[in-house]
C-alpha positions, -999 to +999 in steps of 0.1 A: -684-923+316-715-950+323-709-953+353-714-918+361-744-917+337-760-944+355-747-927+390-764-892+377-795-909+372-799-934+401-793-903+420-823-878+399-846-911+411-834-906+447-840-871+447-876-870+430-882-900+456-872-877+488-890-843+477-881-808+481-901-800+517-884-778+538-878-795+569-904-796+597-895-766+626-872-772+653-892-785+685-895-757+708-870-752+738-869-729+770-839-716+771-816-713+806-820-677+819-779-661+807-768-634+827-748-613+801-735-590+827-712-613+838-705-638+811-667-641+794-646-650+765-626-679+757-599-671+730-574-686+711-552-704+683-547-742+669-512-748+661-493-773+646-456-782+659-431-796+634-437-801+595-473-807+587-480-836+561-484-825+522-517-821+509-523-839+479-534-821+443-572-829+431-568-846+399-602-831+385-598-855+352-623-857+327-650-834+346-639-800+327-668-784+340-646-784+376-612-778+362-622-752+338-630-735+372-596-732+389-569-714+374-543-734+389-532-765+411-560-774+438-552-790+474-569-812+491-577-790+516-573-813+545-543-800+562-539-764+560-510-752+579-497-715+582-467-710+598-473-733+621-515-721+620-544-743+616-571-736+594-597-756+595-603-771+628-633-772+651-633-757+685-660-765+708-669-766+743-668-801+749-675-803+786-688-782+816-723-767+803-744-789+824-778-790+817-779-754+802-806-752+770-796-726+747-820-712+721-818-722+684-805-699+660-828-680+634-802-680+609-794-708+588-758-724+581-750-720+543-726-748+529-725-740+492-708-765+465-688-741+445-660-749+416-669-786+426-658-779+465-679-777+492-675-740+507-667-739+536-648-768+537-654-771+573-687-759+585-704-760+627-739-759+633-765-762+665-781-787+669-821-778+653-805-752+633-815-747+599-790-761+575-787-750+536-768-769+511-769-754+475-756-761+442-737-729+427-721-749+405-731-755+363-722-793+368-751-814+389-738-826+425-752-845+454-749-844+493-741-877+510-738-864+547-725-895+573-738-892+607-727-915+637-754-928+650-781-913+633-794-919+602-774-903+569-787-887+539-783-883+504-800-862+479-793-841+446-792-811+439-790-811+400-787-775+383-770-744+395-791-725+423-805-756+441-810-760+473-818-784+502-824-778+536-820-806+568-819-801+605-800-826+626-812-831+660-786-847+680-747-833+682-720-851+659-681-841+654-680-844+626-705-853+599-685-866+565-700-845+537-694-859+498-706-859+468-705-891+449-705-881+415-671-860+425-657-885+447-629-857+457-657-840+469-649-840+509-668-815+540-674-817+573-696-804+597-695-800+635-728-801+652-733-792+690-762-783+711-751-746+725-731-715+704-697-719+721-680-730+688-657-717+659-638-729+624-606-714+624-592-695+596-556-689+580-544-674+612-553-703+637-578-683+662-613-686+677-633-668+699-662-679+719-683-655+735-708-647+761-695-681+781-712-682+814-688-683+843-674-719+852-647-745+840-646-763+804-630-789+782-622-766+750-616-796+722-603-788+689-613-817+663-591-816+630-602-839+602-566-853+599-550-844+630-576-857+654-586-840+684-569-815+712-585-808+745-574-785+772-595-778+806-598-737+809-614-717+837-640-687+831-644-660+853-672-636+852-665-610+824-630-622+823-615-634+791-594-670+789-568-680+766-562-715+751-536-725+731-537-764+717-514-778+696-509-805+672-477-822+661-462-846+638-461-872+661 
């Protein structure tokens, strides 16, 4: 119990220390000229051949506040598997864009910390693009994001309804997202520097749209299974189909 007492309060110092300013605005970028008359789809699913590895149960411990939230049992999260489906992973164009610029979104990502989870567990952003964290949890938490080579963060967001905004300005898959006072805390967030990307869900698919014509690397990064590639060709308004797979060995 001290040490989290000293942790909680080392980390209110930090916080007070690094202020509540919303970030400075992205710089500004011309964007390439995208004909959407004849742009097309690449779609597909993440599987996993063979019996996926067990997920192991978060022991929650003394922090009631986080058990009295869950009903029941709670994963890990990091290796959901549905009849052979990944959830979970992070499908990107990894190669073949060029030098195309592609405007910033308006919107901002929104990674909540929620029953002392981060939600989504598994989050992509562009790079510039507005990033929310928030606390929607009772219990006080931090973010400790891990970037490769760029400089990491940490900062707390101590009562339910907080919130902290970054941008990161330079593409990274993945950033490690935890929170050090729940050390079973564990997110990740893919950043690239165009839209063509997507988490899948329970059924394993993703869709990326408005791709101009041309040929791509379509990678699919999983926090435990490491990474799938596959080469795929566009046509214009035609629609292409990848299917990468994982496996046991």
């Amino acid at each position: 119990m001290r040490w989290r007492l000293a942790l909680a309060s080392l980390l209110l110092v930090l916080s007070a220390c690094g202020g509540g300013d919303a970030p400075p605005p992205a710089p500004p970028r011309q964007p390439t000229p995208l004909d959407l008359a004849t742009t097309g789809t690449i779609t597909g699913q993440v599987r996993f051949e063979g019996t996926p590895p067990p997920m192991k149960e978060i022991r929650f411990g003394s922090f009631a506040e986080c058990a009295a939230q869950h009903p029941g049992p709670v994963d890990s999260g990091d290796a959901l598997v549905h009849d052979g489906l990944v959830q979970n992973a992070f499908v990107y164009i990894a190669d073949g864009l060029g030098n195309r610029v592609f405007a910033i979104p308006e919107t901002a990502v929104e990674i909540d910390q929620r029953g002392c989870l981060y939600v989504p567990h598994v989050a992509g952003a562009q790079v510039g693009q507005l990033i929310t964290f928030a606390n929607g949890d009772p219990a006080i938490h931090n973010v400790h994001g891990t970037a490769a080579g760029a400089p990491g963060w940490n900062f707390v967001l101590s009562r339910r309804g907080a919130e902290r905004q970054l941008r990161l300005m330079q593409p990274d898959v993945a950033v490690s997202l935890r929170c050090d006072l729940h050390p079973w805390m564990q997110g990740w967030l893919g950043v690239v520097d165009h839209p063509y990307f997507a988490v899948t869900g329970p059924d394993g698919a993703f869709r990326l749209a408005n791709v101009p014509p041309g040929t791509y690397t379509v990678t699919a990064w999983h926090e435990k299974f490491g990474t799938r590639s596959q080469q795929v060709t566009v046509a214009e308004r035609g629609e292409a189909n990848v299917n990468l797979a994982f496996s046991a060995s």
